[in-house]
C-alpha positions as CSV (number, residue, x, y, z in Angstrom):
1,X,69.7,80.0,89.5
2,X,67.5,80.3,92.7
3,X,66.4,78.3,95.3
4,X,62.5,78.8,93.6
5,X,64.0,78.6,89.9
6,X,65.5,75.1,90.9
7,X,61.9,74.1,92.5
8,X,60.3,75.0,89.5
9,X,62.5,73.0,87.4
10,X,62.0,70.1,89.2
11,X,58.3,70.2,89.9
12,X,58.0,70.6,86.2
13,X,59.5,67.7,85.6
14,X,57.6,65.8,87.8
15,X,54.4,67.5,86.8
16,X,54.8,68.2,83.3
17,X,57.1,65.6,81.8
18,X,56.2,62.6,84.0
19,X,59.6,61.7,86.0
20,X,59.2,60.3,89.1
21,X,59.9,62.0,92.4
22,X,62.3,59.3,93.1
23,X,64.2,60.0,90.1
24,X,68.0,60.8,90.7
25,X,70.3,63.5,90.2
26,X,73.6,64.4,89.0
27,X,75.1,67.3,88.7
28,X,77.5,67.6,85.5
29,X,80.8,69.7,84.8
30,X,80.4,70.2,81.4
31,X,83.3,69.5,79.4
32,X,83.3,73.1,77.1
33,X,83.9,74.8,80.5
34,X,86.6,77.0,80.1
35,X,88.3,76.0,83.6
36,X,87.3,72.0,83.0
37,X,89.4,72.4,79.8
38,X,92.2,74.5,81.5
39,X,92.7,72.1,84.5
40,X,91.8,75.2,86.9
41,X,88.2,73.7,88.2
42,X,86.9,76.1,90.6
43,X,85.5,74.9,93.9
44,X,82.0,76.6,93.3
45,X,80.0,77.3,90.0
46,X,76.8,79.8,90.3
47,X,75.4,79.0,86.9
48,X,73.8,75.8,86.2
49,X,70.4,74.3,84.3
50,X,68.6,71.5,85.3
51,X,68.7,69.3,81.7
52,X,65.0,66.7,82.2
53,X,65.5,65.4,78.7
54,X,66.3,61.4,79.2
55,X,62.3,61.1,78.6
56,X,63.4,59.2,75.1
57,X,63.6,55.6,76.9
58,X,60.6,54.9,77.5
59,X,61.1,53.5,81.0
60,X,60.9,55.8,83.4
61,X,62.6,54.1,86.0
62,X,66.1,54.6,83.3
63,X,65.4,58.4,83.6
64,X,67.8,60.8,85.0
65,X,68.1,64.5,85.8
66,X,71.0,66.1,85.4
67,X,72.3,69.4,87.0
68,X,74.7,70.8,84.0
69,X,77.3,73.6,85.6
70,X,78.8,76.2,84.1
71,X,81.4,78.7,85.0
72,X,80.6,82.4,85.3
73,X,82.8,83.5,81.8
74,X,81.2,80.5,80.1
75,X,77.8,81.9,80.6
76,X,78.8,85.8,79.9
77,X,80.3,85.1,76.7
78,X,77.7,82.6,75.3
């Protein structure tokens, strides 16, 4: 992901689903990753999607974004 791609992501969930510009962020390992699993977590991950879905509660001050991280085989073998 790029510098613009994350921008976009996260304008368009300020924009377009409502979350507040003060809404935090975490960033996620996800648990299928093939290193998370093997104990072998690398010290930087290129691939990763910004997940703006916690819009079900509807108070907005509960929402989160999350940054979800893959590995690089994860993402060529999906």
């Amino acid at each position: 992901m790029t510098i613009q791609e994350l921008i976009n992501e996260l304008q368009y969930s300020i924009d377009e689903l409502g979350y507040k510009p003060d809404t935090h962020i975490c960033i996620d390992m996800l648990a299928e990753s093939i290193d998370y699993i093997a104990g072998n977590v690398q010290d930087t991950y290129w691939e990763f999607l910004v997940d703006n879905d916690s819009r079900s509660d509807y108070n907005k001050d509960n929402w989160k974004i999350s940054i979800n991280v893959y590995d690089d085989e994860e993402i060529a073998n999906a």
